[in-house]
SEKENU-323018 format. One record per residue (C-alpha): chain; residue in one letter; x, y, z; residue number from 1. Coordinates in nm, 2 decimals. Layout:
// residues N
+-------+------+--------+--------+--------+------+
| chain | resn |     c1 |     c2 |     c3 | resi |
+-------+------+--------+--------+--------+------+
|     A |    A |      X |      Y |      Z |  NUM |
...
+-------+------+--------+--------+--------+------+
//
This chain:
// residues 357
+-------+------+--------+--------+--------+------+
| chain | resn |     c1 |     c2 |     c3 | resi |
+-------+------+--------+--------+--------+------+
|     A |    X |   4.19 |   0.68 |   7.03 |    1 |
|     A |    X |   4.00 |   0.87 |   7.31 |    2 |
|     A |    X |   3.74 |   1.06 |   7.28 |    3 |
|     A |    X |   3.96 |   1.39 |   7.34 |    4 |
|     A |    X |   4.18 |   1.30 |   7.08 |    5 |
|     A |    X |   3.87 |   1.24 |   6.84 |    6 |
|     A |    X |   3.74 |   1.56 |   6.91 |    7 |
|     A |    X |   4.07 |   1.74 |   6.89 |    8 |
|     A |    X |   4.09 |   1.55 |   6.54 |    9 |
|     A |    X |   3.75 |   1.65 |   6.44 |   10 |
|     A |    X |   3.81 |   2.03 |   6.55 |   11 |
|     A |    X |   4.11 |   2.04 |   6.37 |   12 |
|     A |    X |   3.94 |   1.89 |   6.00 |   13 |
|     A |    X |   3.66 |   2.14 |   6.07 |   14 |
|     A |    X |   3.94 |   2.47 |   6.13 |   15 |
|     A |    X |   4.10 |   2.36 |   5.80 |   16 |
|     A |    X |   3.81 |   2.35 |   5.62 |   17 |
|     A |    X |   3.64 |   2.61 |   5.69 |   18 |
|     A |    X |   3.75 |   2.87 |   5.41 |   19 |
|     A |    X |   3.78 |   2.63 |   5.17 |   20 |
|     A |    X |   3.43 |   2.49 |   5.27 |   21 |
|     A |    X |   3.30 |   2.85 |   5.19 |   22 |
|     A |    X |   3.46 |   2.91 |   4.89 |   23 |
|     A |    X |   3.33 |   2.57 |   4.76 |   24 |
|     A |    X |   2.98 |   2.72 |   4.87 |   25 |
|     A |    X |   2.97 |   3.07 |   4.77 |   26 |
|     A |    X |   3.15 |   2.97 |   4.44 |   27 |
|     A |    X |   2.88 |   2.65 |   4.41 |   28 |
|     A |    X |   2.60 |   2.93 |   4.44 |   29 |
|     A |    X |   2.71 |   3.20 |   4.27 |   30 |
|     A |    X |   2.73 |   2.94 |   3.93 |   31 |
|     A |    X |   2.42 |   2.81 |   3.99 |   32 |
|     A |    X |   2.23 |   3.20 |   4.03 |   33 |
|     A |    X |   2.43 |   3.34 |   3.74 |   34 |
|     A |    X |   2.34 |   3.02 |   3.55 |   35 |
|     A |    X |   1.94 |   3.08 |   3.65 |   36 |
|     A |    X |   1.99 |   3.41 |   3.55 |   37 |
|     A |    X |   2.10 |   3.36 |   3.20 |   38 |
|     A |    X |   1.88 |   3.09 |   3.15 |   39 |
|     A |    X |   1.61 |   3.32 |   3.25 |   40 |
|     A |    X |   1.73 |   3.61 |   3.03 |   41 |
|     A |    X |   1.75 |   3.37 |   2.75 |   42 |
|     A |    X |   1.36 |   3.23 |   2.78 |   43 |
|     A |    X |   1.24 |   3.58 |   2.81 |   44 |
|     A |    X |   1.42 |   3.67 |   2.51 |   45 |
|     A |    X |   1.31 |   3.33 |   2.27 |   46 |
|     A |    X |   1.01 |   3.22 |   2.15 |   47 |
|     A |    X |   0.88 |   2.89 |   2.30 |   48 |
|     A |    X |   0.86 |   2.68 |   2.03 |   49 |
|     A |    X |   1.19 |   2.76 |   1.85 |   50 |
|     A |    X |   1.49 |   2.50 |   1.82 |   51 |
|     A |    X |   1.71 |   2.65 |   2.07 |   52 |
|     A |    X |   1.46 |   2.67 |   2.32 |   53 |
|     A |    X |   1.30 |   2.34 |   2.30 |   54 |
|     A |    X |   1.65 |   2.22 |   2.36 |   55 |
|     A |    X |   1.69 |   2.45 |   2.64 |   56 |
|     A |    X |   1.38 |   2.38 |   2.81 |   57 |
|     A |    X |   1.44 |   2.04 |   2.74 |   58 |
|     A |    X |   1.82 |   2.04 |   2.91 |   59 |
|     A |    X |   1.83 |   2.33 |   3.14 |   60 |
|     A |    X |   1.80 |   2.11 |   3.52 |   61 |
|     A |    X |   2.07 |   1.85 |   3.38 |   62 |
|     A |    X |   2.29 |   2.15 |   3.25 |   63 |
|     A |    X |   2.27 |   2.38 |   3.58 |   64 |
|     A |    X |   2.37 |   2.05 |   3.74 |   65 |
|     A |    X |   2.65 |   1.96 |   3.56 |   66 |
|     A |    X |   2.82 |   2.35 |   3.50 |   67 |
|     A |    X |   2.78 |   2.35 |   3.89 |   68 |
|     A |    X |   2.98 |   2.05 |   3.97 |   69 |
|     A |    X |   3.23 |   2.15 |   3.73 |   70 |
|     A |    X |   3.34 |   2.44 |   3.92 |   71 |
|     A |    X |   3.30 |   2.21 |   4.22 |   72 |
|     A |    X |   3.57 |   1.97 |   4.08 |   73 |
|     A |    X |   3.80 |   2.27 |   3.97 |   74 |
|     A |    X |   3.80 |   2.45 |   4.33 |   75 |
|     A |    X |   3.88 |   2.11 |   4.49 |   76 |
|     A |    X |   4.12 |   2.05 |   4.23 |   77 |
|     A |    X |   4.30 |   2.35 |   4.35 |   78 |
|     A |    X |   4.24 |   2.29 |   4.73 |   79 |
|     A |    X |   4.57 |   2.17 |   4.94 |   80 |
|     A |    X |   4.67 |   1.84 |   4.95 |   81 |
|     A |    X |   4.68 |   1.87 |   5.37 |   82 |
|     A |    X |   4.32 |   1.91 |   5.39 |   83 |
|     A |    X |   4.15 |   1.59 |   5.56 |   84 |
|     A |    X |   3.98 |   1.36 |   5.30 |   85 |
|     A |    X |   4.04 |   1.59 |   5.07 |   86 |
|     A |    X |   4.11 |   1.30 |   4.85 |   87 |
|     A |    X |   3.74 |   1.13 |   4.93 |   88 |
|     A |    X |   3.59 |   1.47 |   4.80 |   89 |
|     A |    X |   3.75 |   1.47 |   4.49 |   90 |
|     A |    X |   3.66 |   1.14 |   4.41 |   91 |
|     A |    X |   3.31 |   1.20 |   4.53 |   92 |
|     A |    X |   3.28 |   1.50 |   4.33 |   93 |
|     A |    X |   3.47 |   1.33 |   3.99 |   94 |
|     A |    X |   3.16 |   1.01 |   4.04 |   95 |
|     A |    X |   2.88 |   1.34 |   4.02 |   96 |
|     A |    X |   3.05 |   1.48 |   3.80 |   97 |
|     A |    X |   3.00 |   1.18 |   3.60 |   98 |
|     A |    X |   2.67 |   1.13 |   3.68 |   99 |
|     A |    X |   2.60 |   1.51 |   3.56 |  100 |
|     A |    X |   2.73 |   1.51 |   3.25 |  101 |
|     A |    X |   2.61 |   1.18 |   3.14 |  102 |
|     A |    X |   2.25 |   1.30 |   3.27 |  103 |
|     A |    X |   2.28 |   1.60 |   3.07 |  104 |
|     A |    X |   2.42 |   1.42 |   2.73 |  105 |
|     A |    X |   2.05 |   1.17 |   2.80 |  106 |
|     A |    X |   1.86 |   1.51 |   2.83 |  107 |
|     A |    X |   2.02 |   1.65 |   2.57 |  108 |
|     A |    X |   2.05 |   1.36 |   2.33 |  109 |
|     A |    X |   1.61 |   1.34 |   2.41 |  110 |
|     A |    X |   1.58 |   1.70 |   2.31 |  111 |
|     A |    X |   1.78 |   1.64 |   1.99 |  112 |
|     A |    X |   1.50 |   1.36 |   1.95 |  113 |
|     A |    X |   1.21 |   1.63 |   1.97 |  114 |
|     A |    X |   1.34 |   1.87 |   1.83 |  115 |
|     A |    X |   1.35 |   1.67 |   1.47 |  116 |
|     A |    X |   0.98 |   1.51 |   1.56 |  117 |
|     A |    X |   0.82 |   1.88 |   1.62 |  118 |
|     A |    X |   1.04 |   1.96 |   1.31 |  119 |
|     A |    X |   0.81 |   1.71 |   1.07 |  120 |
|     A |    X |   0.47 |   1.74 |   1.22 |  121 |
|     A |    X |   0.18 |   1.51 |   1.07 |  122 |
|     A |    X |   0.03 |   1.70 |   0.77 |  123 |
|     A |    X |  -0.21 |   1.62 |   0.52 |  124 |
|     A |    X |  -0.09 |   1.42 |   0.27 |  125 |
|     A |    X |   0.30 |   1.39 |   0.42 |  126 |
|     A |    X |   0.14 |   1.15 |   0.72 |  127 |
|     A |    X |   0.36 |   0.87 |   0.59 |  128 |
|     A |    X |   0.72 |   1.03 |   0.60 |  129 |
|     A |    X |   0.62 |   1.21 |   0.96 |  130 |
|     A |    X |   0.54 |   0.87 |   1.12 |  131 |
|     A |    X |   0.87 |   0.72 |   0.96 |  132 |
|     A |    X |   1.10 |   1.02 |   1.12 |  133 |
|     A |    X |   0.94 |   0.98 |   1.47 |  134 |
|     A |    X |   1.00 |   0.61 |   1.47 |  135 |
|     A |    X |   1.31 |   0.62 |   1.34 |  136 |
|     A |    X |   1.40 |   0.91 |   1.63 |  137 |
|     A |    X |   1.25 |   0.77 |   1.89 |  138 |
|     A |    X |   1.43 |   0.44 |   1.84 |  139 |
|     A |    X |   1.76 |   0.59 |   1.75 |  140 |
|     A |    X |   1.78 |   0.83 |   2.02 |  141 |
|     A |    X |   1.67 |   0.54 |   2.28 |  142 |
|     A |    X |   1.97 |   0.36 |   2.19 |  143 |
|     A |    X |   2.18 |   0.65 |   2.20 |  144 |
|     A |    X |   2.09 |   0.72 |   2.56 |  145 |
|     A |    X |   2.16 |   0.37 |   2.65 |  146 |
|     A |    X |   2.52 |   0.37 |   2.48 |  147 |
|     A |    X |   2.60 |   0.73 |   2.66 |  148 |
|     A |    X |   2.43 |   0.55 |   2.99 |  149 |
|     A |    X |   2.67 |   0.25 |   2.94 |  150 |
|     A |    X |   2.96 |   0.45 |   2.89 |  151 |
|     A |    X |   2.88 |   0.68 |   3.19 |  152 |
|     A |    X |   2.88 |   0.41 |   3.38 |  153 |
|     A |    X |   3.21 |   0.27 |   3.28 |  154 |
|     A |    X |   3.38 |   0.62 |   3.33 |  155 |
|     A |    X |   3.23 |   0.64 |   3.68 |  156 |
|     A |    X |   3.36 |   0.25 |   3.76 |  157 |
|     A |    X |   3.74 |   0.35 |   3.61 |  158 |
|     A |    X |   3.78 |   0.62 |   3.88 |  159 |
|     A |    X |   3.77 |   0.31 |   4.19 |  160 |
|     A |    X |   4.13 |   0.17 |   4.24 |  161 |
|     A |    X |   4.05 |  -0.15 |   4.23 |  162 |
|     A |    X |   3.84 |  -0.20 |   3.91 |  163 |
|     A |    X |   4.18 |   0.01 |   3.75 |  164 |
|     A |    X |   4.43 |  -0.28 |   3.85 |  165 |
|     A |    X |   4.16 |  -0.57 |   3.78 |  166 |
|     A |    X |   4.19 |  -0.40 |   3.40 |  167 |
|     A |    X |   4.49 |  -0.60 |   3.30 |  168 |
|     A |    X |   4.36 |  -0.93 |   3.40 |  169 |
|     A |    X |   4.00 |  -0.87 |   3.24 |  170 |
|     A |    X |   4.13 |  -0.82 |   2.89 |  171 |
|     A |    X |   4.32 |  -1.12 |   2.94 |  172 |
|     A |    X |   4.00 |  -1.31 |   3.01 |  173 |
|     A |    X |   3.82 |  -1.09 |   2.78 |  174 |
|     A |    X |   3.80 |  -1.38 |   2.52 |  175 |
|     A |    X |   3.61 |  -1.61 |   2.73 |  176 |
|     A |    X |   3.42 |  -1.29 |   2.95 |  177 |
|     A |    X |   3.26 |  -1.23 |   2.58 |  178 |
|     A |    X |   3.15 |  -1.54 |   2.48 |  179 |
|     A |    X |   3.00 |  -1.57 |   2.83 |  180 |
|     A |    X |   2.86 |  -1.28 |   2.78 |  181 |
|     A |    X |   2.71 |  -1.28 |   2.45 |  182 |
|     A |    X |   2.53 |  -1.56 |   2.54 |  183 |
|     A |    X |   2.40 |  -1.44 |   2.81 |  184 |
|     A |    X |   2.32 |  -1.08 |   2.63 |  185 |
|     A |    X |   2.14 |  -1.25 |   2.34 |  186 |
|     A |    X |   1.79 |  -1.18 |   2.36 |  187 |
|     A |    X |   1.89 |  -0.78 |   2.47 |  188 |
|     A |    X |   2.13 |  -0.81 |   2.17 |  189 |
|     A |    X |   1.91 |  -0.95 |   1.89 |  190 |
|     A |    X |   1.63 |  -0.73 |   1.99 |  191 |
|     A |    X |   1.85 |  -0.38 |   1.97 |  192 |
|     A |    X |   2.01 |  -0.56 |   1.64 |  193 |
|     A |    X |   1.56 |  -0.65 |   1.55 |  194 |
|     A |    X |   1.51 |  -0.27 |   1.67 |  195 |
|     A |    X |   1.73 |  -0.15 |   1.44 |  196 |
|     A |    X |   1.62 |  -0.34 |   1.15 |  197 |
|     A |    X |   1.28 |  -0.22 |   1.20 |  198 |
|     A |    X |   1.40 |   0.13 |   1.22 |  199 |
|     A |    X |   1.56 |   0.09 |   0.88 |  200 |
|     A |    X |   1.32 |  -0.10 |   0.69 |  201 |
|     A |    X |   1.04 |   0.07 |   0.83 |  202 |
|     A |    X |   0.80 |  -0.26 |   0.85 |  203 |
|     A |    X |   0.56 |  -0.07 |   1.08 |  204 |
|     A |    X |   0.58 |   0.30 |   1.18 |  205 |
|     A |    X |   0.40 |   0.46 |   1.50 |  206 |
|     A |    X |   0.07 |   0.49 |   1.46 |  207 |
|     A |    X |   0.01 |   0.20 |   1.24 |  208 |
|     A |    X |  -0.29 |  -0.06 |   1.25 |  209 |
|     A |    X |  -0.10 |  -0.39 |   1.30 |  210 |
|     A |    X |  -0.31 |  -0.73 |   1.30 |  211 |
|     A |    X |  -0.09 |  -0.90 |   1.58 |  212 |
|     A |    X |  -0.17 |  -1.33 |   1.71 |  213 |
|     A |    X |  -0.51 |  -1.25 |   1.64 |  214 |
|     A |    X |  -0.57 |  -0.89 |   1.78 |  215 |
|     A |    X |  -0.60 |  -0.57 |   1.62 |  216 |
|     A |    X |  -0.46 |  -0.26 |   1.77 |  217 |
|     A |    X |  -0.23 |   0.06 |   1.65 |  218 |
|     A |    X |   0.11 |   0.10 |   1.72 |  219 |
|     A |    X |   0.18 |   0.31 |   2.06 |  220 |
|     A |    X |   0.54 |   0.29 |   2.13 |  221 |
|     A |    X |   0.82 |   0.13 |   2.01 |  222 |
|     A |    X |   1.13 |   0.12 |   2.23 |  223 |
|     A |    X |   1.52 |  -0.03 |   2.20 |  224 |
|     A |    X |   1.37 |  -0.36 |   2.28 |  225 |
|     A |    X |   1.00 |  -0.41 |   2.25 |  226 |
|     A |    X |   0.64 |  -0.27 |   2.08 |  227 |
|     A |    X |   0.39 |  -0.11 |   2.30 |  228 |
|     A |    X |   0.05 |  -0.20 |   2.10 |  229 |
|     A |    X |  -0.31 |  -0.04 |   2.18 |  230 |
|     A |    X |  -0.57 |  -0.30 |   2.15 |  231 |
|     A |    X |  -0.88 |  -0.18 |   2.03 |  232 |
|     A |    X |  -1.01 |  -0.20 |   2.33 |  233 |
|     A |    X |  -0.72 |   0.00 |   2.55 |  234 |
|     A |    X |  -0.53 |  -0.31 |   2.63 |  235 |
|     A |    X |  -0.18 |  -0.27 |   2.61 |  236 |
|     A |    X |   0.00 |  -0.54 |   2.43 |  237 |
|     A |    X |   0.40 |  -0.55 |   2.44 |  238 |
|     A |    X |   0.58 |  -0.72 |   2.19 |  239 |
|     A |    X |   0.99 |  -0.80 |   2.16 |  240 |
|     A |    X |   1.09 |  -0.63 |   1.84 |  241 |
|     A |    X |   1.26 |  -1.00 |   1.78 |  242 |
|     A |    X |   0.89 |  -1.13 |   1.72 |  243 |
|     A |    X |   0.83 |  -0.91 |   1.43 |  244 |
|     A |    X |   1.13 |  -1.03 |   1.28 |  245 |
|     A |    X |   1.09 |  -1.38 |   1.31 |  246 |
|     A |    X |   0.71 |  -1.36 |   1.26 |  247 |
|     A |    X |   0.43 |  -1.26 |   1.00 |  248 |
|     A |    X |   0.21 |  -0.96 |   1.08 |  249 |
|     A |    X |  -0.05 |  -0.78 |   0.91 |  250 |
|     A |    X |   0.01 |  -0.44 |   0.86 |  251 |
|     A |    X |  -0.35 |  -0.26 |   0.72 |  252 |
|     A |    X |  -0.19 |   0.09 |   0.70 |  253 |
|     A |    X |   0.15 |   0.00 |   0.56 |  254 |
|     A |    X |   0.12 |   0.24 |   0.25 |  255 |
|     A |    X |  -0.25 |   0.41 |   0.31 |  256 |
|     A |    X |  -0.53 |   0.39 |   0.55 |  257 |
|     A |    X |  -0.82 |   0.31 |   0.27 |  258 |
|     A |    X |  -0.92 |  -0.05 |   0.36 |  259 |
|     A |    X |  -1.21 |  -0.29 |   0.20 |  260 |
|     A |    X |  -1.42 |  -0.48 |   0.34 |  261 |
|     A |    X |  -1.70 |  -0.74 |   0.32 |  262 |
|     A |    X |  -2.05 |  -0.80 |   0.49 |  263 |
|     A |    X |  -2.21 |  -1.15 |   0.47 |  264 |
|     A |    X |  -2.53 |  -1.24 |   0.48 |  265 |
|     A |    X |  -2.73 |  -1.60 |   0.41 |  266 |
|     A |    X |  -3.08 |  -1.62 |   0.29 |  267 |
|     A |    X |  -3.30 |  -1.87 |   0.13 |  268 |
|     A |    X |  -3.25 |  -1.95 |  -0.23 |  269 |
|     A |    X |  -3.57 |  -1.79 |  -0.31 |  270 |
|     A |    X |  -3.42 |  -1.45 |  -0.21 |  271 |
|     A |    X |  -3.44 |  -1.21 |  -0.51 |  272 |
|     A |    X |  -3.05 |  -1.04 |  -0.53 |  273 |
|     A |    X |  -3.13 |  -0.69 |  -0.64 |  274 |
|     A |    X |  -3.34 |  -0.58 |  -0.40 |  275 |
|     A |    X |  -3.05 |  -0.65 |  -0.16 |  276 |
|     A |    X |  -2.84 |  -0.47 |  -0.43 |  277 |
|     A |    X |  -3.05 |  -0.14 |  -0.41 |  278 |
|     A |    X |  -3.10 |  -0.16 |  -0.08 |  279 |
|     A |    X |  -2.71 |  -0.15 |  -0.02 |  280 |
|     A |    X |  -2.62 |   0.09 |  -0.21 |  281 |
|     A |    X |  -2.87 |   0.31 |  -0.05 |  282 |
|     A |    X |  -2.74 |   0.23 |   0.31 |  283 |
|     A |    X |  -2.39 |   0.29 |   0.15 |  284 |
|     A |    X |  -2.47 |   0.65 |   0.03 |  285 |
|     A |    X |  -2.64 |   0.74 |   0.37 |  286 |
|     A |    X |  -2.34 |   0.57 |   0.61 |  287 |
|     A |    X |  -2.07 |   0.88 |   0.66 |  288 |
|     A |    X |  -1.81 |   0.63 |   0.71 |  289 |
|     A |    X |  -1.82 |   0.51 |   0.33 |  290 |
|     A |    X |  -1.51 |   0.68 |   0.12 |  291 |
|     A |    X |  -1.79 |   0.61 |  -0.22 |  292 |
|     A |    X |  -1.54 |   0.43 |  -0.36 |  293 |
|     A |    X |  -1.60 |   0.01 |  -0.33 |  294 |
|     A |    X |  -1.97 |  -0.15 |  -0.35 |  295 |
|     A |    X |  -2.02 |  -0.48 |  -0.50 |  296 |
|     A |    X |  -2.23 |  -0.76 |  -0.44 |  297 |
|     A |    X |  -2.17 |  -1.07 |  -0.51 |  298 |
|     A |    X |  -2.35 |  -1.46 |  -0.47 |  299 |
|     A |    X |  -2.05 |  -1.64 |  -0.30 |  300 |
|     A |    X |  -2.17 |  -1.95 |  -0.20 |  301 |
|     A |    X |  -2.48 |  -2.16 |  -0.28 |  302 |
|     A |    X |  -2.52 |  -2.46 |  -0.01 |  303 |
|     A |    X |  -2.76 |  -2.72 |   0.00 |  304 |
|     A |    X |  -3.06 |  -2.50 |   0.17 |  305 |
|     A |    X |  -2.95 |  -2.16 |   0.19 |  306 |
|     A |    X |  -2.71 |  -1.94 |  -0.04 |  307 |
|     A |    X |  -2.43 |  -1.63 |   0.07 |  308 |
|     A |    X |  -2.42 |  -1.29 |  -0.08 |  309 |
|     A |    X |  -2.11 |  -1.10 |   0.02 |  310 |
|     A |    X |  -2.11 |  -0.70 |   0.00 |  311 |
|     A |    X |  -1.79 |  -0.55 |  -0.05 |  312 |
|     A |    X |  -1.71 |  -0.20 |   0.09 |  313 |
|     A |    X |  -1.46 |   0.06 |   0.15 |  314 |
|     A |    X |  -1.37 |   0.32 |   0.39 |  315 |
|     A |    X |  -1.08 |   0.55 |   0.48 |  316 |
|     A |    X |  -0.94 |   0.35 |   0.79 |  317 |
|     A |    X |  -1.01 |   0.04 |   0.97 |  318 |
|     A |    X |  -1.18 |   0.18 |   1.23 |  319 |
|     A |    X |  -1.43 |   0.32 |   0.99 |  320 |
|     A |    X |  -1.48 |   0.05 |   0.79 |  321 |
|     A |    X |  -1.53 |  -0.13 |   1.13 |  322 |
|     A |    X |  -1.80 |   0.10 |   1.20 |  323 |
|     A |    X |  -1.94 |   0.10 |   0.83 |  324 |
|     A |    X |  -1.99 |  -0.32 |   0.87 |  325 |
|     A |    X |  -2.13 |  -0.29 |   1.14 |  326 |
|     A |    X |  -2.41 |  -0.09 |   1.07 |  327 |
|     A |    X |  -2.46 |  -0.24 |   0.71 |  328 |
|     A |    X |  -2.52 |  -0.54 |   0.86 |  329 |
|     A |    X |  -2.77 |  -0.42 |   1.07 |  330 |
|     A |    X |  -2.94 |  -0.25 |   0.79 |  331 |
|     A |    X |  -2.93 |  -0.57 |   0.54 |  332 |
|     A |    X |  -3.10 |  -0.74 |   0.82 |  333 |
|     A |    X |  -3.35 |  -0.52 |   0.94 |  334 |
|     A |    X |  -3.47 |  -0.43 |   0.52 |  335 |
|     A |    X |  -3.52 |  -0.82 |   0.52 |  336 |
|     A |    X |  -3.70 |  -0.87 |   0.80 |  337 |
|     A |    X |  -3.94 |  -0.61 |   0.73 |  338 |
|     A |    X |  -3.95 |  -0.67 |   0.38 |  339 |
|     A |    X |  -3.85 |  -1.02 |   0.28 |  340 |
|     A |    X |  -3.93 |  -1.26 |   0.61 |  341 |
|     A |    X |  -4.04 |  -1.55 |   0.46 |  342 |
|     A |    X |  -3.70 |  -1.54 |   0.23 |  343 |
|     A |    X |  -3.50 |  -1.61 |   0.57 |  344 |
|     A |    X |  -3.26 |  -1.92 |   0.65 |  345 |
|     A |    X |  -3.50 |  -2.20 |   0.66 |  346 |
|     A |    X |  -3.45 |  -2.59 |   0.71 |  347 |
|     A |    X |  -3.61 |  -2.81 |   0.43 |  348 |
|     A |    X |  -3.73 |  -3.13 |   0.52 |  349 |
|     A |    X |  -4.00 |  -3.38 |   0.29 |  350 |
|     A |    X |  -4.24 |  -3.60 |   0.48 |  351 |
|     A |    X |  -4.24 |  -3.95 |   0.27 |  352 |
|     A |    X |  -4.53 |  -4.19 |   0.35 |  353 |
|     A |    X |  -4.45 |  -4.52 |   0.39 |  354 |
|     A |    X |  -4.67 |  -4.82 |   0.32 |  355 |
|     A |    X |  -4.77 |  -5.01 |   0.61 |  356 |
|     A |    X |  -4.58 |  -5.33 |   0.71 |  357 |
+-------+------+--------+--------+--------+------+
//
């Protein structure tokens, strides 16, 4: 083809397109301002933090989107078949389309999520069954989003030609397609399957203090197929929900925060016990972290040149008792150094004289 012939082409597809290309246009835009409009009529009319409009707010971009393309589809639905690549547009438009609506069923299926989270806020005394909602949510509505993503994506595959007439063949082999398969899908299966154990059973919820291979941090996140953890010291550390299946954990807030805890201390056998007795309690009633609930003392080991005394404590979370430890400690050991020094960990040892050989 010459170049006159491609330009006499090209001049003709632009001629026969060009009142349909405005229609699609002008019809494209006018959706899309009549849709702003509404949606802005609507916020001005509703409160912020309602249930309609958090699920607006939440949805609005994906919506616009999708309503737009819909009329899209439906002018070029009605467009004449003579049109050049008329047939391309449609199937362009049909894959968007697609990608629309499945991007507005994610947004709206995530606004569904916090919608019932801001529904059960943390209260006092009903912290327990608002942490077990959200994590239940969140996890539900994750895999959700990836089952509407995964069919999405198999809508938007069927529309090409080809994957259509490979369909026959493909359920013949779908025997051996899903054994391969499965096998290869095995870790992203049994951690969904672990996810949604742990959603059910409710081992750990957010916001939990877990004691995980040695570390002890809160729960941050937990996804469709792992655990975000915040280490006490703001390291992040991710875990496969498989591991907490197949694993033990500690969990220190699985029913309530209260937590006890012990201080240790080795003196000298000639250390008298209720001084340190007094002396703890008084620390006790002067630390704000103490809940007044726990304070024993106790002798807990007597070794061949010094003995233990353990002081048992309590306090309303683990990072207060941390704290509360901490600075006991510090004040058992500071009382006997100022008062007690010679009654510190000492080594015995006896000189024997021997006669001389």
């Amino acid at each position: 083809m010459t170049d006159f012939e491609t330009l006499n082409t090209l001049k003709a597809g632009l001629e026969a397109w060009w009142h349909p290309g405005i229609t699609v246009v002008l019809s494209m835009a006018i959706t899309f301002l009549v849709y702003k409009g509404v949606l802005a009529t609507v916020q001005r009319l509703t409160r912020s933090k309602t249930v309609p409009r958090l699920f607006l707010d939440a949805s609005s971009t994906a919506l616009g989107v999708a309503i737009t393309l819909v009329v899209l589809n439906a002018i070029l639905e009605t467009a004449s078949q003579d049109l050049p690549l008329i047939n391309h547009l449609r199937h362009a438009a049909t894959l968007l389309l697609i990608v629309a609506v499945t991007w507005a069923l994610v947004r709206c299926t995530s606004a569904i999520g916090d919608v019932i989270v801001s529904l059960n806020p943390v209260l006092e005394g009903q912290w327990k069954r608002a942490r077990k909602v959200e994590t239940q949510t969140r996890f539900l509505v994750r895999v959700l989003n990836i089952l509407i993503v995964i069919v999405g994506l198999g809508a938007a595959l069927v529309t090409f030609e080809p994957v259509r007439h490979l369909g026959s063949s493909l359920l013949a082999s779908a025997g051996i397609g899903g054994i391969i398969l499965g096998f290869a899908a095995k870790p992203v299966l049994g951690n969904l399957l672990a996810g949604m154990q742990i959603a059910l059973t409710q081992p750990f919820r957010i916001d939990d203090v877990l004691h995980v291979q040695g570390e002890w941090c809160w729960v941050e996140e937990v996804t469709a197929t792992y655990v975000v953890l915040r280490v006490w010291d703001l390291r992040r550390l991710v875990v496969p929900l498989q591991w907490f299946i197949e694993n033990p954990f500690q969990n220190w807030s699985r029913h309530d925060t209260e937590m006890m805890g012990t201080v240790f201390i080795t003196v000298d056998y000639s250390m008298p016990i209720e001084p340190l007795r007094t002396e703890f309690e008084r620390l006790l009633e002067q630390a704000p972290d103490w809940d007044g609930k726990t304070r024993i003392v106790q002798v807990t080991e007597a070794g061949e040149a010094n003995i233990e005394v353990r002081f048992l404590l309590s306090a309303r979370d683990s990072s207060s008792l941390w704290n509360l430890r901490c600075a006991i400690r510090e004040g058992l050991i500071t009382f006997i150094q100022a008062q007690f020094p010679a009654h510190l960990p000492r080594v015995r040892a006896r000189l024997v004289e021997t006669p001389d050989q």
